[in-house]
N, C-alpha and C positions, 0 to 999 in steps of 0.2 A: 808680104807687107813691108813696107819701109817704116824702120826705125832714125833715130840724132842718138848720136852718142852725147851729147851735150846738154845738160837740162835747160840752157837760156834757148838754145835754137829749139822752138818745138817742129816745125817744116824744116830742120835739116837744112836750111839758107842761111848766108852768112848775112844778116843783119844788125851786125853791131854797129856800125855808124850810122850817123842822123840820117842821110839819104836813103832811100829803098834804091831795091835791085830795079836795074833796066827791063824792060821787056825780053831785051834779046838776050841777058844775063840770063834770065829766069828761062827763055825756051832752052838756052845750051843747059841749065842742071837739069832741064824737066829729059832730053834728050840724050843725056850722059857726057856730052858735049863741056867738061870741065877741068878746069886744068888739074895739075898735078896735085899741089898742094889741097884743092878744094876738095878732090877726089876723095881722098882719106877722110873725111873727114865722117862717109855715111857709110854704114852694114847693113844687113837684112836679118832676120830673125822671124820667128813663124810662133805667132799670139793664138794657143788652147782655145777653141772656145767647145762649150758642150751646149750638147745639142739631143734634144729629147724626140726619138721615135718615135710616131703613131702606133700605137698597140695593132696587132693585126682584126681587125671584127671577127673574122673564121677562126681566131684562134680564140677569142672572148665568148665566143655563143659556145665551140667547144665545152671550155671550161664550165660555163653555165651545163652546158648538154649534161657535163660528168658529175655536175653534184648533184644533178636531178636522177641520175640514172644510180650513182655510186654513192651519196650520202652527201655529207657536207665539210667531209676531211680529204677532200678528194687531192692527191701527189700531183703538185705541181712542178714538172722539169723541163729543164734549162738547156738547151743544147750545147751553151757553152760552159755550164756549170754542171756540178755535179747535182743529183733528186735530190729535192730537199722538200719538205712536209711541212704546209704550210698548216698553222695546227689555233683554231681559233678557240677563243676562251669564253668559259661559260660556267656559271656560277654553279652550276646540278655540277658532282663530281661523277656523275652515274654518264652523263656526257660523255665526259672527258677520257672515260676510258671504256664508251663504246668507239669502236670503229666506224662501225657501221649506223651509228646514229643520223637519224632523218626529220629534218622538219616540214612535213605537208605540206604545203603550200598551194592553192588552185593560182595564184597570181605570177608563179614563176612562170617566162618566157610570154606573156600577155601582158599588153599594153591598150588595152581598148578604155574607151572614157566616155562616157556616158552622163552629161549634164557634169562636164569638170569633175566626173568621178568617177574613181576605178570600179571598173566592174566586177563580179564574185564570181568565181568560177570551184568547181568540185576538182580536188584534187584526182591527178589521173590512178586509177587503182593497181594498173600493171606494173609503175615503178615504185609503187610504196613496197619498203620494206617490212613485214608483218615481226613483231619482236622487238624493232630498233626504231618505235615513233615517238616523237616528242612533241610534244604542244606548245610553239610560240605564240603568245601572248602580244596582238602591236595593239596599233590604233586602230587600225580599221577594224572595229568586230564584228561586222559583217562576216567578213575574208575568216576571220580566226572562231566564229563560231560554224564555217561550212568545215572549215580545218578539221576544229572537234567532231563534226559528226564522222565524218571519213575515217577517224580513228576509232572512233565508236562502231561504227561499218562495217569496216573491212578490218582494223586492227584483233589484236588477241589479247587476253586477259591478262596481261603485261604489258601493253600499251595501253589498256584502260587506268591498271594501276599508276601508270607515271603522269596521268593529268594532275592540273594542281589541283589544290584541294579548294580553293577561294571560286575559280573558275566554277568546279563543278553544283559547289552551294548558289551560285549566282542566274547558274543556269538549268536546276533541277529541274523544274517547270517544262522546258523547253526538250531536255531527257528523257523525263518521265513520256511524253507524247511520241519516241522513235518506237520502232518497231524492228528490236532490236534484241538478241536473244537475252534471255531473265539472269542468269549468269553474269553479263557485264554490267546488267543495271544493277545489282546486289553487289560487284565487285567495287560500284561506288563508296560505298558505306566504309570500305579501308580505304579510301582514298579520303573522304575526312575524316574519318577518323585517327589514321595518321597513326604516331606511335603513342597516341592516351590509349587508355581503358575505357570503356562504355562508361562506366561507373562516372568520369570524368568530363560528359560529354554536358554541356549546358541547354538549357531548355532556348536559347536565343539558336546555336545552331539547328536545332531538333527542327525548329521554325522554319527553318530556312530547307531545310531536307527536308518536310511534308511528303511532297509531290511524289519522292524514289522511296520514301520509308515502309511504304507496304511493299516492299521487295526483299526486308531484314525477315531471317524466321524466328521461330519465340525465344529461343533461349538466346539471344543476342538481346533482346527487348529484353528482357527479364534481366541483363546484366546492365541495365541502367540505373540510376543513380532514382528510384520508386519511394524515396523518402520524401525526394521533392515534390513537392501539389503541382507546380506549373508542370511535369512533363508526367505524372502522373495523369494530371487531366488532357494534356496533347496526346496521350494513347490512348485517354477514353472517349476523346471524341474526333480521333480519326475515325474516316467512315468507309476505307477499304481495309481492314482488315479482317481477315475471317476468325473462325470459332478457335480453331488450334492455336493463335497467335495468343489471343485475349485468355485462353486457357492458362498459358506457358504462364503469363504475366499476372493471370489472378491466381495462378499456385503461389507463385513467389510473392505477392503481395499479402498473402492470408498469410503466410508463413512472419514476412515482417513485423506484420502488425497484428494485434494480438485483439483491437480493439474498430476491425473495419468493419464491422456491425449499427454501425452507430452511423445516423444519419448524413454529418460531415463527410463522413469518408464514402459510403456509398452514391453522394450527389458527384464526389470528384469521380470515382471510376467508371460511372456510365456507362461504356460500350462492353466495358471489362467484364458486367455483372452477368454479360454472355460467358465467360467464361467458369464464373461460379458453377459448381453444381447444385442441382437443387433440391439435393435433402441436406445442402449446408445453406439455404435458401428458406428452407423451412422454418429453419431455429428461430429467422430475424421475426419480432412480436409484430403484430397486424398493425399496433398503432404507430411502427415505424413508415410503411408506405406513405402513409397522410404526410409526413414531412420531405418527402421527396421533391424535386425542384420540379419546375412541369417542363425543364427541355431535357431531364435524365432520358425519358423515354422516346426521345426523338434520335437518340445516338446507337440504339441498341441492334443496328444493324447484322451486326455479328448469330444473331438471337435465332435457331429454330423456330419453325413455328409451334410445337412444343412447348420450348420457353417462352415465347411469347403467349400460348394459350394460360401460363402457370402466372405469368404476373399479370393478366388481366383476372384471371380469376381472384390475385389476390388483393386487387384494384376494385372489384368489384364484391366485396364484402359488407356486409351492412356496416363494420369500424370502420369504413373505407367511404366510397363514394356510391356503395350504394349499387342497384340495379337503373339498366338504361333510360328506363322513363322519368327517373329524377336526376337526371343530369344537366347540370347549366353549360354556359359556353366555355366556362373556365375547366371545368372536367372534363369537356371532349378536349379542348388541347390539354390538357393536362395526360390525356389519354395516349399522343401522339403515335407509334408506329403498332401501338394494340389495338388502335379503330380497325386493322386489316384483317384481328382474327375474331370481330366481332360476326355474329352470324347476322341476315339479311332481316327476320323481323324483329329482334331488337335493334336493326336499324333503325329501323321503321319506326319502333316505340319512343324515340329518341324526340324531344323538346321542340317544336321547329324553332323558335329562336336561340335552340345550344347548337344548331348545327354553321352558325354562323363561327365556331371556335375549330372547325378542319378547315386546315391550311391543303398549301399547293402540292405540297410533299407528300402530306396523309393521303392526298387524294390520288397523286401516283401508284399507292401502294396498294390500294382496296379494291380487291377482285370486282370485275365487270358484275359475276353474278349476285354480287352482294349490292352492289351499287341498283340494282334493278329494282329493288323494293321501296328505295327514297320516295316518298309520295310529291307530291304537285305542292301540297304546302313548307314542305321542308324545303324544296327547293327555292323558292323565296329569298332565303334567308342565307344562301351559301355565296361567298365571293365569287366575285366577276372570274378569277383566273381556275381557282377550285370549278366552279361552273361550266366553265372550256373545256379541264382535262377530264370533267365527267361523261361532259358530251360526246367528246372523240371518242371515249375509251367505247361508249356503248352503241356509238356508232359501229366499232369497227368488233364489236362483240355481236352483233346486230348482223352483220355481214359475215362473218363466221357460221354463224348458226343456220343460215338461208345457204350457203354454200355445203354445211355438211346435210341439211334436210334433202336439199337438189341429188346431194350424193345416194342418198339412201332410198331417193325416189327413184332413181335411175336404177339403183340396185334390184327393188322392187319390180320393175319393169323387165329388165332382164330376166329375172329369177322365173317371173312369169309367162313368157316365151317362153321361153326353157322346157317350163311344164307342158306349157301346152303345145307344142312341134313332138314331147315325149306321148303325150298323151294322142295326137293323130297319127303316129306310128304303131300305135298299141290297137287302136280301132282299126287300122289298114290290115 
């Protein structure tokens, strides 16, 4: 590059007087062509400029290749520098000092788009590191709820524990539906629970875990905070929990309370009352049933049928409601999941306009052969939907029966050749 030593001359031309240079002036400077004096007056000099590389793309997919294969701290060097560890920041310290920490991802190294949007891919399960998975959280939750399941998947009970705890309350629902060993969905429950106590856990999150809580066992339930009515009633009218949970929980609760005998407190425990036993079942007086709520007995899932034969027996007391022929509509629902151990002709003796009070539920419940004594008038009187699941049910109890007759006619048939090929070889 040509430099002026001179800051008036910026072209290096001697134009200080009013006239401009000649043409032929200006080819002899352009040509070197000048005299002595003018000569001096220009130097050369070489003007820095920088200038930015294109990254090499093979050496960028690399780098991608290596944190999908090696993590996400993967040694970036230099060939003209010395390795230096490029080392990214993240708020978990549990991160920071894995090495070998991995974020799942299905979208790494995929670029397809679909209606202007990315598409969701399963992360690949060969390079996930089992022990060292972390769950990022973006926008797209699509992408980040196929993420959690892959960890949920293929991960171990240490990558189940590092999900967040917000995520998993959010998405219980969607958990509770994998098919997924019982282990990690129980290992949820320290994942919100976090570092409280049970004892600390609020009836708003309890709400929000429903869906994985029949996956806790009793004496985890039983170290809940049983003073409070809202999660007191959220454990009695969950409807998977079986007889040993609702046990754990009505031990610990008879022990609290000194006075759960009493009407209030037996409407809140519900399903729980599975858990009672029942020569402490016996004590409560007959005119306490009468105050029972009429959805208590729709919760009691938990319930043998044992127990359930003992509180319709003691539902059916003259203090009580009495035997089947004097029942309104309001007693049969009020009767809810003990319509199932009722037997088929005091089905039958039953009001035909109180059978308008089984619902959809009761009528799931109540064996086909019991259901076969309903007469023609009672039927009348039962709901359109109650009406449908009766039909099926004895339809397809209808077709059982004709299928094991068929069987035993055959049997019949056989048995009887038999005899008689034994008996023409006895005459021969």
């Amino acid at each position: 590059m040509f430099g002026s030593l001179d800051d008036d001359d910026e072209y290096g031309l001697d134009c200080s007087g009013n006239e401009e240079p000649g043409k032929v002036q200006l080819q002899n400077k352009l040509t070197g062509n000048l005299p002595e004096a003018t000569t001096k007056r220009w130097s050369f000099r070489t003007i820095a400029v920088k200038t930015h590389a294109p990254k090499d793309p093979y050496e960028k997919y690399q780098h991608t290749l290596n944190q999908l294969l090696f993590g996400s701290k993967i040694e970036e060097r230099d060939d003209d520098e010395e390795a230096n560890i490029k080392k990214l920041s993240f708020e978990d310290p549990e991160v920071e000092s894995d090495p070998l920490a991995q974020f799942p991802s299905g979208s790494i190294m995929r670029a397809e788009v679909f209606q202007n949007k990315t598409s969701v891919h399963l992360p690949s399960f060969e390079f996930m590191h089992r022990g060292h998975l972390f769950l990022q959280i973006t926008n797209d939750y699509m992408q980040t709820a196929v993420n959690a399941f892959s960890i949920l998947l293929k991960g171990n009970l240490q990558d189940v524990l590092r999900l967040p705890a917000g995520y998993v309350l959010k998405s219980a629902k969607t958990i509770a539906m994998m098919k997924i060993a019982k282990e990690k969905l129980a290992a949820t429950w320290a994942v919100v629970k976090g570092n409280n106590l049970p004892i600390e856990i609020s009836s708003i999150v309890l709400e929000m875990y429903r869906p994985l809580f029949k996956y806790l066992n009793g004496k985890e339930m039983a170290r809940l905070n049983l003073s409070d009515e809202k999660i007191l009633t959220f454990i009695g009218t969950h409807s998977d929990l079986d007889r040993h949970q609702v046990g754990v929980v009505a031990s610990k609760y008879i022990r609290l309370n000194d006075r759960w005998m009493e009407p209030k407190y037996l409407n809140m425990m519900n399903n729980i009352l599975c858990g009672v036993p029942m020569t402490f079942m016996r004590k409560v007086p007959e005119s306490t049933f009468l105050q029972l709520t009429h959805q208590l007995f729709y919760h009691i899932r938990a319930c043998d049928p044992l127990q359930r034969r003992f509180y319709l027996a003691m539902m059916t007391k003259t203090q009580a409601l009495g035997k089947s022929y004097s029942w309104s509509a309001r007693d049969v629902s009020r009767l809810g999941l003990l319509l199932t151990e009722v037997e088929g002709p005091d089905l039958a003796a039953v009001n035909p306009e109180a059978m308008s009070g089984i619902t959809a539920q009761v009528m799931l419940e109540i064996p086909a052969a019991t259901l076969k004594h309903i007469t023609e008038m009672q039927l009348r009187y039962i709901e359109q939907k109650p009406l449908n699941i009766l039909a099926k049910k004895l339809r397809i109890h209808q077709d059982q029966e004709e299928i094991i007759n068929n069987g035993q006619c055959s049997m019949n048939l056989t048995v009887s050749l038999a005899v008689l090929i034994l008996l023409t070889q006895v005459i021969k």
